[in-house]
N, C-alpha and C positions, 0 to 999 in steps of 0.2 A: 160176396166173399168166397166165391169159388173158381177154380181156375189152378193154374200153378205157380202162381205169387205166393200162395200160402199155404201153409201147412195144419194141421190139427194141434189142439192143445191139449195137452195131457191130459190124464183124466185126474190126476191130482190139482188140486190147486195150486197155485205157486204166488210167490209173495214177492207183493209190488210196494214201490215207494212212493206214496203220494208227496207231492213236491208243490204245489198249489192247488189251494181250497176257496171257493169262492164263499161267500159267509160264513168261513169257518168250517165247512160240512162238505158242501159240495166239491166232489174231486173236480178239479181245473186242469191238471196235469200230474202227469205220475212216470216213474221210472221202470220198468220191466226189461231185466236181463241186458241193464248198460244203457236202453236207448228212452228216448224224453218223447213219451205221448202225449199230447195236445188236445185237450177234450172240446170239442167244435160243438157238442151237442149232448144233453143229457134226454134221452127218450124216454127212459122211465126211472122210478122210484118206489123198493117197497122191504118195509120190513118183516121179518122172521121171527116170529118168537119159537126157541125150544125151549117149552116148560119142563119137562124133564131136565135136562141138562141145565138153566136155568141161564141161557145164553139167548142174547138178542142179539142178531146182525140187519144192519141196513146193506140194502144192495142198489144199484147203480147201473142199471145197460148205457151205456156209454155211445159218442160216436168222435172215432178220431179217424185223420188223412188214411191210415193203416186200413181200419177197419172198422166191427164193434165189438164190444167187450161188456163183460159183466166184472163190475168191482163189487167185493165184499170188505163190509166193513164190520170187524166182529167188538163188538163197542166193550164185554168183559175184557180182553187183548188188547184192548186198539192196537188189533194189527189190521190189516187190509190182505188183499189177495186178488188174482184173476182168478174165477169160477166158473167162465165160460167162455169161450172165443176161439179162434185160427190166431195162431200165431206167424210173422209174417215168416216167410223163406231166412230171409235175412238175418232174421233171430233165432234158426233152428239149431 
C-alpha cells in the first residue's frame, strides 16, 4: 500500500456505509466517500471492550482491490467507520 496510488487516512476516523454483510455481521462491502469497496478478504477479527465508557466495538482489517483497511463497528451506535488505512488518490 505504498507508492503514489495512495494517500494517508486522516487521523480521524471517518464514517463508512456498510452496504453488504455476510451473516448478518461480517462487512462484505461498504461505501466510503461515494465509492463501493468489495471486501475479497477478511484477515482478521477482534473486539474492544471500554469499560469505562461502557462501549464495545468489533473491528474488521479487511482486504479489498484498493487496499486494506480497518472497519470499526461501534455495536452502542451501530455506526461503523474507517480506523485505519490509505486512502486511495482517487478519493482524496
Amino acid at each position: 500500500m505504498t507508492g503514489p496510488a495512495f494517500g494517508m487516512l486522516s487521523r480521524a476516523s471517518e464514517a463508512v456505509e456498510i452496504t453488504e454483510r455476510r451473516f448478518g455481521l461480517i462487512p462484505q462491502a461498504f461505501l466510503w466517500s461515494g465509492h463501493l469497496f468489495r471486501v475479497q478478504l477478511v484477515e482478521k477479527h477482534w473486539v474492544v471492550h471500554a469499560w469505562l465508557k461502557g462501549s464495545t466495538r468489533q473491528l474488521y482489517r479487511v482486504r479489498c482491490a484498493e487496499g486494506v483497511f480497518e472497519l470499526c463497528h461501534d455495536l452502542a451506535l451501530d455506526a461503523w467507520c474507517i480506523c485505519h488505512g490509505r486512502r486511495p488518490k482517487a478519493l482524496a
